[in-house]
N, CA, C and O of each residue as an XYZ file, in Angstrom:
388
protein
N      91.340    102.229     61.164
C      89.942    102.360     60.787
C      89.132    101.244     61.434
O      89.458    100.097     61.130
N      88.044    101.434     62.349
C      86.959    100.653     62.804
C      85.909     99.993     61.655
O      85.542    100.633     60.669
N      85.536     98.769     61.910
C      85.112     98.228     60.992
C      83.297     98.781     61.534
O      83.431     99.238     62.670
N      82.205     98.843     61.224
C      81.026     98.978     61.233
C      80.048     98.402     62.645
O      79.169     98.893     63.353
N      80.799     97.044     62.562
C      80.669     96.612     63.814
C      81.366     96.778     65.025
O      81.000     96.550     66.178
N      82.624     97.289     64.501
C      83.307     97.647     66.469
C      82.312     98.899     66.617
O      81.996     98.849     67.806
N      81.761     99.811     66.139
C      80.843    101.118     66.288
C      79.741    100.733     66.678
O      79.348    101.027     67.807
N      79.251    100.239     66.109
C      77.599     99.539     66.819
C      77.522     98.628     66.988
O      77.640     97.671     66.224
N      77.113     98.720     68.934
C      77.484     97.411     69.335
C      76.404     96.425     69.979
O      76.476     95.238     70.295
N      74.981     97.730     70.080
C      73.731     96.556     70.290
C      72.904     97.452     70.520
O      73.258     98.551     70.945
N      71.673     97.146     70.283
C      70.408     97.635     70.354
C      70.347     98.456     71.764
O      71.195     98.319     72.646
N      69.420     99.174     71.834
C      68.786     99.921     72.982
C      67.329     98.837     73.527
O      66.486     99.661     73.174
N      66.914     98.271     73.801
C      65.089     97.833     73.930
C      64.738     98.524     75.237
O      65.027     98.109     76.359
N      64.122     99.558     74.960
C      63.786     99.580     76.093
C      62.244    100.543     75.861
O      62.133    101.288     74.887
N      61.280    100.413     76.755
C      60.225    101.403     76.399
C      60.225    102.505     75.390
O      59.774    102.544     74.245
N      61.054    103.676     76.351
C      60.945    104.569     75.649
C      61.765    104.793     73.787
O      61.567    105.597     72.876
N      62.646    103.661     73.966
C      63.166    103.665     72.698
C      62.019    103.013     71.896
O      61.812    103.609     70.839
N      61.211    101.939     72.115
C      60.054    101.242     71.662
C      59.329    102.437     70.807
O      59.194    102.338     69.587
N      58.834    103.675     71.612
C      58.195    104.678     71.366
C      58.271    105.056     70.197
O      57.279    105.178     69.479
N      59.783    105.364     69.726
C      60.875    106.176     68.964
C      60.546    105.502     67.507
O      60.911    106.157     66.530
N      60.183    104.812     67.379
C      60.055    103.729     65.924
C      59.224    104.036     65.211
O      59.137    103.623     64.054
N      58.217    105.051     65.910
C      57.009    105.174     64.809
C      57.415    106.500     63.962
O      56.940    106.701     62.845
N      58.492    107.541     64.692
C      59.436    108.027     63.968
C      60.402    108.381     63.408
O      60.937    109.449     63.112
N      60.660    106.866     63.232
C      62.003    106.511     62.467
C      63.097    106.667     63.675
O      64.160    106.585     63.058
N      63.365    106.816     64.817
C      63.941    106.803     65.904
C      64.577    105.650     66.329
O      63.787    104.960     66.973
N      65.753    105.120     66.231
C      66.224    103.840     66.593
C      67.551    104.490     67.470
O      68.354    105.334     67.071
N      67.498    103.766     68.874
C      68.453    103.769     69.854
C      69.118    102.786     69.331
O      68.632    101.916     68.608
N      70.884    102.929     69.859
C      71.786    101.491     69.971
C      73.013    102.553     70.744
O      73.470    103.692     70.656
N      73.189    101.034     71.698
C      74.826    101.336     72.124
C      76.409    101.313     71.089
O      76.927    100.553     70.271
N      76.610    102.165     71.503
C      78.025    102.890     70.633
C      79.598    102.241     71.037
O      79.672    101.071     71.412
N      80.330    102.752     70.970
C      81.482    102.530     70.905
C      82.028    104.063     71.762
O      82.186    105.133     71.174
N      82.211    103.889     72.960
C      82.844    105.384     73.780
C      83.306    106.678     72.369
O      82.989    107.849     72.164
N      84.136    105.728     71.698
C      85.001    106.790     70.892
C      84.510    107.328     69.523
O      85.150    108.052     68.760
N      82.921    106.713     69.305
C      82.408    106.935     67.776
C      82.049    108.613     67.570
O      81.718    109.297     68.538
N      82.110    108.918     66.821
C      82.057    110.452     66.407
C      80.592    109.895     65.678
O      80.255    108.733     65.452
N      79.875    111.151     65.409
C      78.056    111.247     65.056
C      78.519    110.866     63.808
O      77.862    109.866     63.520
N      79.911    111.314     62.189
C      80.088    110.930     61.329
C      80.122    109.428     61.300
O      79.438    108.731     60.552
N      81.079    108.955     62.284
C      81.202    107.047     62.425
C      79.673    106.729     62.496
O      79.104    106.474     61.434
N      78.963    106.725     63.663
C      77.599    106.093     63.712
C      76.903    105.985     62.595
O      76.432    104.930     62.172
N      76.796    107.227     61.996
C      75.859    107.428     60.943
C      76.374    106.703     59.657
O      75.429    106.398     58.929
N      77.750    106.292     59.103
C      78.164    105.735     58.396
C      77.596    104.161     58.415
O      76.815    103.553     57.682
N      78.508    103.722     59.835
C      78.144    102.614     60.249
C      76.549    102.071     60.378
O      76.386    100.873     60.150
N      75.749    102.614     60.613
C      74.380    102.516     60.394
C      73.622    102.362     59.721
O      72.567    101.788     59.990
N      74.109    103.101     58.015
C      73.940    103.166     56.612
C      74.175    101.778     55.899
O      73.330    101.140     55.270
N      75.828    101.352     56.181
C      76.740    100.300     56.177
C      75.826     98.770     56.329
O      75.507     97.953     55.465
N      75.584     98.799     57.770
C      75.173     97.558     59.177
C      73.603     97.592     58.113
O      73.658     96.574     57.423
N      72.797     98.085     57.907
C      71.841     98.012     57.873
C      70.507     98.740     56.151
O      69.286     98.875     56.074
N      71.287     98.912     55.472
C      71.358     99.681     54.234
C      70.061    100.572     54.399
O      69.006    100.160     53.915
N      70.115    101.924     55.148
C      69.243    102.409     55.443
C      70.025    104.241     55.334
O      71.213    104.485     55.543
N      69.082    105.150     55.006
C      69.911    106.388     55.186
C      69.641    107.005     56.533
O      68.759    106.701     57.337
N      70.522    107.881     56.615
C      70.853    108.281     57.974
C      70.238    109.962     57.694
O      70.599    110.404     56.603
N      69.438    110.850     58.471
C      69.062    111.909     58.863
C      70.071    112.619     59.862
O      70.829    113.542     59.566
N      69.971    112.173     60.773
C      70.656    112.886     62.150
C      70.678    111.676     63.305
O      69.933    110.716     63.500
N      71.726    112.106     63.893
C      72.543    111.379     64.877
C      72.504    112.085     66.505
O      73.117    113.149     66.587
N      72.074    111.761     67.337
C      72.331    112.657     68.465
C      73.179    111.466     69.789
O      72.841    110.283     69.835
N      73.614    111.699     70.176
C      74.637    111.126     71.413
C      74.633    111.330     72.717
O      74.663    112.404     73.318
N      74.596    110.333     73.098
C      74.131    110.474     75.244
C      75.607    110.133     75.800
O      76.029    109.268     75.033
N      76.390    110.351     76.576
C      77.413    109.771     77.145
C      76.905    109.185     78.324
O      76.466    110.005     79.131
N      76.840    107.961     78.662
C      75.938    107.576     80.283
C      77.602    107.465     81.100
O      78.699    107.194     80.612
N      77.234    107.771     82.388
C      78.349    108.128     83.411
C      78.165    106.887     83.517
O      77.051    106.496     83.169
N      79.172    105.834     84.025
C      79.059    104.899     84.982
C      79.000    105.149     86.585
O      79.491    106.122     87.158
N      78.254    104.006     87.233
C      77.081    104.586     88.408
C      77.572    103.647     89.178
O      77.647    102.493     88.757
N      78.071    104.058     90.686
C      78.280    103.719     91.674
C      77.290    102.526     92.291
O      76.080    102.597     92.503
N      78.023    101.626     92.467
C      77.386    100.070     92.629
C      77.720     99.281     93.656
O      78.928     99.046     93.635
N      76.915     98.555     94.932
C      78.029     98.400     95.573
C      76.541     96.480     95.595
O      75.325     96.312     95.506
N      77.854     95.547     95.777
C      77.584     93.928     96.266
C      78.137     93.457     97.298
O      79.184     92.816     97.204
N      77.367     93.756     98.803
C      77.696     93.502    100.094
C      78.910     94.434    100.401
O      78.799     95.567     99.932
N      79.748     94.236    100.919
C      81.191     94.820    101.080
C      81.685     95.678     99.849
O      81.952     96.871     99.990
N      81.769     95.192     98.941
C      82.617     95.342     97.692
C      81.743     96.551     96.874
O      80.527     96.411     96.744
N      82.492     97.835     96.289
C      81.933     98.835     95.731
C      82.552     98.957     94.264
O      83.404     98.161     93.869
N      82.098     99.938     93.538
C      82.503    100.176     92.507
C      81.886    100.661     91.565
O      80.663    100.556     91.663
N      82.355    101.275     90.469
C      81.769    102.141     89.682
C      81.320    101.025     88.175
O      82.065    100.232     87.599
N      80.322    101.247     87.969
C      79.609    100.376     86.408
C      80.459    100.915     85.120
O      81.131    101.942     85.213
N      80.401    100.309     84.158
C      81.448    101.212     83.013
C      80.917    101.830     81.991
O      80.129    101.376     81.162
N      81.560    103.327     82.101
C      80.780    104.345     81.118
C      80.417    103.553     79.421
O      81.030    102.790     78.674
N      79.498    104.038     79.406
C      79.388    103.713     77.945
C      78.243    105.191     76.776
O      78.021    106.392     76.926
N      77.948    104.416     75.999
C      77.494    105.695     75.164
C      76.698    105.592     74.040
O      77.175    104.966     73.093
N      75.269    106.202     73.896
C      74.276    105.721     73.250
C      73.973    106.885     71.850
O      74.207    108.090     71.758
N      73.607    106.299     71.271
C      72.756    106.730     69.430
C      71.404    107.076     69.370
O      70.665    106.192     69.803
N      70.959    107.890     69.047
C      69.741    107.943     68.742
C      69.916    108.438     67.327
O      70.360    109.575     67.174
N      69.596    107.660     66.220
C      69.913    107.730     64.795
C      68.135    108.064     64.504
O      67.292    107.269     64.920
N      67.874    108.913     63.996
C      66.857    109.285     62.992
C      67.240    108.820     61.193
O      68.328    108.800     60.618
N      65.952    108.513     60.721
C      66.286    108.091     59.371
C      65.618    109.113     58.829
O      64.816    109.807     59.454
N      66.048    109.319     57.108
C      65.080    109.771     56.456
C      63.704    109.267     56.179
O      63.288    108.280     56.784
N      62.781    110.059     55.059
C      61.441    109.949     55.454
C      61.382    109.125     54.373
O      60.255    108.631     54.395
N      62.060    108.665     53.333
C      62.153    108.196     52.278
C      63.197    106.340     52.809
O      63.185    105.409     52.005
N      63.675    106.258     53.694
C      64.359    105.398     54.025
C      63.526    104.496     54.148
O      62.378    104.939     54.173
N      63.638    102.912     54.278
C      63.097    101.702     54.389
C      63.212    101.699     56.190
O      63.804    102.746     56.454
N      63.013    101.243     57.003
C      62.669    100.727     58.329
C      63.407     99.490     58.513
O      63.307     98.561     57.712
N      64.384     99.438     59.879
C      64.985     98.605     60.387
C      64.195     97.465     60.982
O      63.719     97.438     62.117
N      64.112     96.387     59.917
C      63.576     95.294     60.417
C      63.529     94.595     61.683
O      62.525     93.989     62.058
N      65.007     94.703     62.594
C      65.400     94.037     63.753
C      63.919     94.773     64.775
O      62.809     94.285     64.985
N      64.304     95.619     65.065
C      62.824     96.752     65.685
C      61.809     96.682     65.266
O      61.025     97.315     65.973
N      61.234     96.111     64.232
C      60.071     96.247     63.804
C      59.280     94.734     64.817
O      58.418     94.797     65.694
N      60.204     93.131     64.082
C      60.067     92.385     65.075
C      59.732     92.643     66.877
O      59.042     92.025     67.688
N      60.413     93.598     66.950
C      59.983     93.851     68.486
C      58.480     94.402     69.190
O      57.985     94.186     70.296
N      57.965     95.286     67.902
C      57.295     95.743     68.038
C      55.779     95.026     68.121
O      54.780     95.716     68.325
């Protein structure tokens, strides 16, 4: 069993996730192997907030190259957690805002 934190492993900041906050929309990077049940647990858990719906991006890792030397970046895999309408708001994001 994964503890809360091997599952969520850091924020998203980025514009369009910025956007996402005014409806309850919070991005974060995952754990390759989290199932939408793990996130949403872990999320509840990490942050005492309820969980709505969960949706999941798998990002490919992307061909990279530094002078000579090539190689592929390492896959990883993102959250887009919706809250309920009744839920409190993730403070960490709000600061950002």
């Amino acid at each position: 069993m994964k503890f809360a934190q091997d599952i969520v492993l850091a924020p998203v900041i980025t514009e369009n996730s910025m956007a996402g906050i005014a409806d309850k929309k919070y991005t974060f990077k995952v754990a390759t192997d989290a199932t939408k049940i793990d996130i949403a647990n872990a999320v509840e858990e990490l942050f005492g907030v309820k969980v709505a719906k969960v949706n999941t991006i798998s990002v490919r890792g992307r061909y990279r190259r530094q002078g000579m030397h090539a190689g592929y970046t390492a896959k990883s895999k993102k959250a887009i957690v919706t809250l309920t309408a009744d839920s409190k708001e993730i403070e960490f994001f709000n600061s950002m805002v």
